[in-house]
Every structure is written in structure tokens, then in C-alpha cells.
N, CA, C and O of each residue as an XYZ file, in Angstrom:
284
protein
N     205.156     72.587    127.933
C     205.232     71.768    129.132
C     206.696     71.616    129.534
O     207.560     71.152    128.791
N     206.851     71.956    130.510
C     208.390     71.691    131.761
C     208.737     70.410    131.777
O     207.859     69.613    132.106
N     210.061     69.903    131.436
C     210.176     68.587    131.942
C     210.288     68.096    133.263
O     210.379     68.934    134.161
N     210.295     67.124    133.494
C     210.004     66.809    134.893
C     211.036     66.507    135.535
O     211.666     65.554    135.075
N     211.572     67.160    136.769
C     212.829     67.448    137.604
C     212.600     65.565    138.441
O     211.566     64.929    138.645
N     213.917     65.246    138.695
C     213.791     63.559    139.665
C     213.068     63.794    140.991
O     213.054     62.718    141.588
N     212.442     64.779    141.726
C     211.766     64.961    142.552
C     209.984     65.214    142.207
O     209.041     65.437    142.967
N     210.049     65.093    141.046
C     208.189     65.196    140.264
C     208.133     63.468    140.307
O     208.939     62.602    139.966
N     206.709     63.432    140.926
C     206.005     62.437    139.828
C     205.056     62.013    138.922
O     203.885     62.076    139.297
N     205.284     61.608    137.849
C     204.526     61.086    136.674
C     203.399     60.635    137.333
O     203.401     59.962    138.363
N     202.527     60.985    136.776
C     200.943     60.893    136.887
C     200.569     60.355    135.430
O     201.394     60.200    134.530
N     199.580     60.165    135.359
C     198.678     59.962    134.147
C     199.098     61.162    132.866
O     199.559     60.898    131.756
N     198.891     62.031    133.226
C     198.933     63.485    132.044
C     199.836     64.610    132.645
O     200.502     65.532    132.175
N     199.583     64.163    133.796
C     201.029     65.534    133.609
C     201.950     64.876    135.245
O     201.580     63.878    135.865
N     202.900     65.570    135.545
C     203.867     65.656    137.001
C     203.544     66.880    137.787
O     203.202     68.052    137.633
N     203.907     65.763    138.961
C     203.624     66.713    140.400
C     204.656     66.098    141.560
O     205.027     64.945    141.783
N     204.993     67.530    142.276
C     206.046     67.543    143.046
C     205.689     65.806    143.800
O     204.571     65.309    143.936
N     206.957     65.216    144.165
C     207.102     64.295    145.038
C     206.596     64.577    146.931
O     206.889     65.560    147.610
N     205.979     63.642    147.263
C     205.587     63.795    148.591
C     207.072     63.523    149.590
O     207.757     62.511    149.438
N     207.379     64.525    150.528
C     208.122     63.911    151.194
C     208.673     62.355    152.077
O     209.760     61.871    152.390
N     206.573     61.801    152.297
C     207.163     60.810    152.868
C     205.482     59.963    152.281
O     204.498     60.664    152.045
N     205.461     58.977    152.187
C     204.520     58.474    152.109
C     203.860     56.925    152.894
O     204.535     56.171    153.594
N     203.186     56.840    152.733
C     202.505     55.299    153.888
C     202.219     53.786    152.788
O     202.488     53.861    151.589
N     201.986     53.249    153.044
C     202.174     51.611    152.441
C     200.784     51.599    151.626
O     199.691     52.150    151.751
N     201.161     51.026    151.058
C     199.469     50.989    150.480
C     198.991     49.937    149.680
O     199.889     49.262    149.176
N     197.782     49.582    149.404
C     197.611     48.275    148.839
C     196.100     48.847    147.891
O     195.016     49.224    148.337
N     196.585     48.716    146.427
C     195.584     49.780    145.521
C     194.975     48.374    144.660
O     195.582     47.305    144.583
N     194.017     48.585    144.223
C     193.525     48.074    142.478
C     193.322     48.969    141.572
O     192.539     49.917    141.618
N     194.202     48.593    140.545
C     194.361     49.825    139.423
C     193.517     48.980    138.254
O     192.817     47.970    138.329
N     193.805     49.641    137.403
C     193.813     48.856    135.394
C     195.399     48.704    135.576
O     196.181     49.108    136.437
N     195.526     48.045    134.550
C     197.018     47.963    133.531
C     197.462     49.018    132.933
O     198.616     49.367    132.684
N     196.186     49.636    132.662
C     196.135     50.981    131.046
C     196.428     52.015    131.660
O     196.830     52.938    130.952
N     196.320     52.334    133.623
C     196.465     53.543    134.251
C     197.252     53.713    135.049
O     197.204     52.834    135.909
N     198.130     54.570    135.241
C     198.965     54.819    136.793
C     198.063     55.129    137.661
O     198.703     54.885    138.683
N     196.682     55.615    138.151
C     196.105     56.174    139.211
C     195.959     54.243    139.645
O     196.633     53.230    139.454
N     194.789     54.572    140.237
C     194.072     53.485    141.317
C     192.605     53.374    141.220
O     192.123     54.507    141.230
N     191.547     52.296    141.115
C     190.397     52.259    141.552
C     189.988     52.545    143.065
O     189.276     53.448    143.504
N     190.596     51.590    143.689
C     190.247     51.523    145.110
C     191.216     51.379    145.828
O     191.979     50.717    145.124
N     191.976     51.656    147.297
C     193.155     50.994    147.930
C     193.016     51.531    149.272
O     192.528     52.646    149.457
N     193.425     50.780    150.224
C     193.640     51.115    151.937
C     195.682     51.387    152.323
O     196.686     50.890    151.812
N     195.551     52.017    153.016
C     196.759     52.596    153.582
C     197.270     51.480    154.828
O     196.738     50.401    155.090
N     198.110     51.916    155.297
C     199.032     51.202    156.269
C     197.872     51.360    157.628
O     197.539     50.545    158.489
N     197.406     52.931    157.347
C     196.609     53.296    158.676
C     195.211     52.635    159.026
O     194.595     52.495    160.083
N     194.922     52.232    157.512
C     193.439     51.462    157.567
C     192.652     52.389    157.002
O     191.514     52.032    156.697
N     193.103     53.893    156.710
C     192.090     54.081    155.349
C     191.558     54.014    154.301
O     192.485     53.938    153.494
N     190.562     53.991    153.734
C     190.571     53.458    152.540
C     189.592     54.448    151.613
O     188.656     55.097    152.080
N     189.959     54.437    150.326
C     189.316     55.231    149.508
C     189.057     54.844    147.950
O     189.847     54.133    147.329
N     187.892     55.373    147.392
C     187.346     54.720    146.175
C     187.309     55.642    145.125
O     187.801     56.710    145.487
N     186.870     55.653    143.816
C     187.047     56.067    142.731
C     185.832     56.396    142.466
O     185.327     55.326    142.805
N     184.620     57.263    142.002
C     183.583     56.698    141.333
C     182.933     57.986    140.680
O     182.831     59.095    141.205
N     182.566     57.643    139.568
C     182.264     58.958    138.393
C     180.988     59.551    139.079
O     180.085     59.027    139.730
N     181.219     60.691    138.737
C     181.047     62.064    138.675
C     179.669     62.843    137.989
O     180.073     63.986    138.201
N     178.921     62.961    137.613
C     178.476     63.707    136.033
C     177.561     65.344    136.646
O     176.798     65.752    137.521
N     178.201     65.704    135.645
C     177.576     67.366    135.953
C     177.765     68.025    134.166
O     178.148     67.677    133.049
N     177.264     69.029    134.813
C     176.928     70.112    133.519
C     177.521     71.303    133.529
O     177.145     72.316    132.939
N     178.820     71.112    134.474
C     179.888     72.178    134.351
C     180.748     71.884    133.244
O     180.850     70.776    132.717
N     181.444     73.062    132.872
C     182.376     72.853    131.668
C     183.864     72.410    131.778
O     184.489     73.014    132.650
N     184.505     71.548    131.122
C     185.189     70.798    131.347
C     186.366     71.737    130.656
O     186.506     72.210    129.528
N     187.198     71.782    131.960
C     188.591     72.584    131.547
C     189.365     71.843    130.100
O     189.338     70.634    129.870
N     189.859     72.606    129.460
C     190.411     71.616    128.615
C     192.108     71.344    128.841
O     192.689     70.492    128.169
N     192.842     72.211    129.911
C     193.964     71.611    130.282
C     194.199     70.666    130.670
O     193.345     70.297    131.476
N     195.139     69.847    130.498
C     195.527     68.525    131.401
C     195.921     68.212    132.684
O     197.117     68.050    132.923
N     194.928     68.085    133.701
C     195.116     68.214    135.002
C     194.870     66.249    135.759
O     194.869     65.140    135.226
N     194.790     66.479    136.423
C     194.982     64.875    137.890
C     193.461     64.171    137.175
O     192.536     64.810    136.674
N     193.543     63.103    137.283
C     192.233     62.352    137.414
C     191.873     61.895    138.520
O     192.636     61.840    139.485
N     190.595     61.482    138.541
C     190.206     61.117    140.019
C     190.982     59.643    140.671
O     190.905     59.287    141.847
N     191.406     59.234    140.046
C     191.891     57.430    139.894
C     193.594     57.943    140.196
O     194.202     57.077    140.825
N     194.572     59.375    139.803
C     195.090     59.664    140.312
C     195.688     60.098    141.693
O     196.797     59.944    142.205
N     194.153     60.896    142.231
C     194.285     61.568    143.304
C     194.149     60.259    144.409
O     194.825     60.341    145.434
N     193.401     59.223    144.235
C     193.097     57.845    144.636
C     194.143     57.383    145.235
O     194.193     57.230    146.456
N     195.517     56.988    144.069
C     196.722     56.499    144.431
C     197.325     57.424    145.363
O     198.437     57.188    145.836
């Protein structure tokens, strides 16, 4: 694993490039996670978290969680 350049950001399990610009936001997380449960934007969108289940096979690399992609 690459260390992470001051333009990545820390996620849960791994880094990803920094967004150039981003909007205001107002999230509910855990304590235990950097992602987000639920949160609305400056614009008034809003978006939620909520599991998944299937019978596909689960990559075993360390990639985004859904509570990531959230924030």
C-alpha cells in the first residue's frame, strides 16, 4: 500500500484523491466510522445508507464502504 500524498483522503480502509471543491453538509455518522449514515447537502440533497445482501462474492481487497461513499 502507497502512502497517502496531502491531496488523498483517508477513508475508512484505504485513500482517495481529494475532491476539488466540495458543498456543506450536515451527516449522522457512528463515533467508530469516518463514512456517514445519513446527511443532506447545502443543495437539499439527501442520501442514506442501507445494507445490501446478495450472493455475489465478496472481493477481498480493501475498497470504499457504503457509509463512505455516503459522506
Amino acid at each position: 500500500m502507497c502512502k497517502p500524498s496531502i491531496d488523498d483522503l483517508q477513508c475508512t480502509y484505504i485513500s482517495i484523491p481529494q475532491a476539488e471543491h466540495t458543498h456543506a453538509v450536515v451527516l449522522s455518522r457512528p463515533a467508530w466510522l469516518w463514512g456517514a449514515e445519513m446527511g443532506a447537502n447545502e443543495h437539499g440533497v439527501c442520501i442514506g445508507n442501507e445494507a445490501i445482501w446478495t450472493k455475489e462474492p465478496v472481493d477481498p481487497e480493501e475498497a470504499l464502504l457504503g457509509m463512505d461513499l455516503v459522506r
